[in-house]
C-alpha positions as CSV (number, residue, x, y, z in Angstrom):
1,X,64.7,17.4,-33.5
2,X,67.5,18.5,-30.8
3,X,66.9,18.2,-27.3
4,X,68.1,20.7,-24.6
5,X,70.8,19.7,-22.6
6,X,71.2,21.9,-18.8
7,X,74.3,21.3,-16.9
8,X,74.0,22.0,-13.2
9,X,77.5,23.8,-13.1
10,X,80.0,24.8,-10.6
11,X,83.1,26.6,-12.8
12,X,85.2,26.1,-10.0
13,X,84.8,22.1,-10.1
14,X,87.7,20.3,-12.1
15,X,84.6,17.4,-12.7
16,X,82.5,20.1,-14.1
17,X,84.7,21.7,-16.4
18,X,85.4,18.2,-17.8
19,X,82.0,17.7,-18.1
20,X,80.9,20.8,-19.3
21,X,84.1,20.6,-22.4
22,X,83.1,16.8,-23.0
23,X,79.5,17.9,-24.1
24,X,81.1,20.9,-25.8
25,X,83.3,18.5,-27.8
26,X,80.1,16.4,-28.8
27,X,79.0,19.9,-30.6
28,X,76.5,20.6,-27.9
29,X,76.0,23.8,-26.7
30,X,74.2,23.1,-23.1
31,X,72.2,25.9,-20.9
32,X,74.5,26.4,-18.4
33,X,73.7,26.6,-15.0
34,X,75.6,28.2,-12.2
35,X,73.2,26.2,-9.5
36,X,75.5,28.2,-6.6
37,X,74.2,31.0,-8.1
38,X,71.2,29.9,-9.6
39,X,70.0,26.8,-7.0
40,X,66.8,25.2,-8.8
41,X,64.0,25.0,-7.2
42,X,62.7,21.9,-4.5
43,X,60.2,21.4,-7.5
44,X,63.2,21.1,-9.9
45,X,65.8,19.5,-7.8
46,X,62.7,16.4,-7.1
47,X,62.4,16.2,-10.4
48,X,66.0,15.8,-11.5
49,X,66.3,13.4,-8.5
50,X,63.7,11.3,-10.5
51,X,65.2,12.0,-13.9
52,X,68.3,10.4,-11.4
53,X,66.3,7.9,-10.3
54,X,68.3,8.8,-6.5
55,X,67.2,10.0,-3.2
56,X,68.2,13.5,-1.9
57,X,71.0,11.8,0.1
58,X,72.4,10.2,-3.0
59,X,73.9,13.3,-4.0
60,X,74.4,15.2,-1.4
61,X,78.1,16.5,-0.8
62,X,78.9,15.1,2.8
63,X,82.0,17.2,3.8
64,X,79.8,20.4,2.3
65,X,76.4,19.3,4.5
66,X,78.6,18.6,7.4
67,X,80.0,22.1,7.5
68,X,76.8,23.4,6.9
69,X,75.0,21.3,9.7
70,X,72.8,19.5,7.2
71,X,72.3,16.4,9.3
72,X,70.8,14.0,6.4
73,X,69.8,11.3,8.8
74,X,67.7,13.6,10.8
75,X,65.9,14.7,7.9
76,X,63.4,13.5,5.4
77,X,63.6,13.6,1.7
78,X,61.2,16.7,1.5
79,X,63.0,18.7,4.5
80,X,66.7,17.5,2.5
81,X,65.4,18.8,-0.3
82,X,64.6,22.1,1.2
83,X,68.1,22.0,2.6
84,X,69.8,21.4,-0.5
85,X,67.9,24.3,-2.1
86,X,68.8,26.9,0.6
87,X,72.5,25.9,1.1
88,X,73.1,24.5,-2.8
89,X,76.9,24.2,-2.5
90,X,75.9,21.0,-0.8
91,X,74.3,19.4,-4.5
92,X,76.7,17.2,-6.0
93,X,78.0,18.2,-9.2
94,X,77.9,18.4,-12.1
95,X,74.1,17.1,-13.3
96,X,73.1,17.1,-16.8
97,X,69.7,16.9,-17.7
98,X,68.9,16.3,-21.5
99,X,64.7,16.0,-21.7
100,X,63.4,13.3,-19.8
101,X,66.8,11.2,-18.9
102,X,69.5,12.9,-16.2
103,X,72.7,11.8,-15.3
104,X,76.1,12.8,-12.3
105,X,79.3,13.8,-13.8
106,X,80.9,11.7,-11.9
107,X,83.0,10.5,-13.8
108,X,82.3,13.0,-17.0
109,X,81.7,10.2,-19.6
110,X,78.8,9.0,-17.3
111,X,77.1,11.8,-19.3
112,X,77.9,10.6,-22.7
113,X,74.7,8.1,-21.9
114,X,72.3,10.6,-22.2
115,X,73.5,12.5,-24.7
């Protein structure tokens, strides 16, 4: 029994296009996401964060939440959430998600650990 693998993709990302050829390359054929275009919802995006085992802050793009005047340390996780969801460009990149296991493409062949 095969599991579905997601990738939270940005096609503009050199880190996600790595990512997204390395599971190609293992003969997987992932649901691709476009999360700019397609943000997941706060009840999604808590649930990968426990799939990640992080905190919203963990992967939140600073330079990207900056620009957008997402001030993390005024915010709790549920309101950084909420952020993250409105302004998505802010959600590090790219996260696979195969079942019940998750993990940042950061670098790629972190991935290769759930797959």
């Amino acid at each position: 029994m095969s599991v579905e693998v997601t990738i939270y993709h940005n096609p503009r990302c050199g880190k996600s296009r790595d990512t997204l050829k390395l599971i190609e390359d293992k003969g997987i054929t992932p649901k691709v996401v476009e999360y700019l275009k397609e943000p997941p919802s706060a009840a999604e995006l808590t649930r990968i964060l426990g799939l990640l085992g992080k905190r919203p802050a963990d992967i939140l793009r600073r330079k990207e939440a900056a620009e957008a005047g997402i001030d993390p340390a005024a915010l709790d996780d549920a309101a950084l959430i909420q952020a993250m969801v409105a302004t998505p460009i802010v959600i590090e990149r790219p996260i696979v998600v195969t079942g019940t296991k998750a993990a940042l493409g950061r670098p790629p062949e972190s991935v290769l650990a759930i797959l």
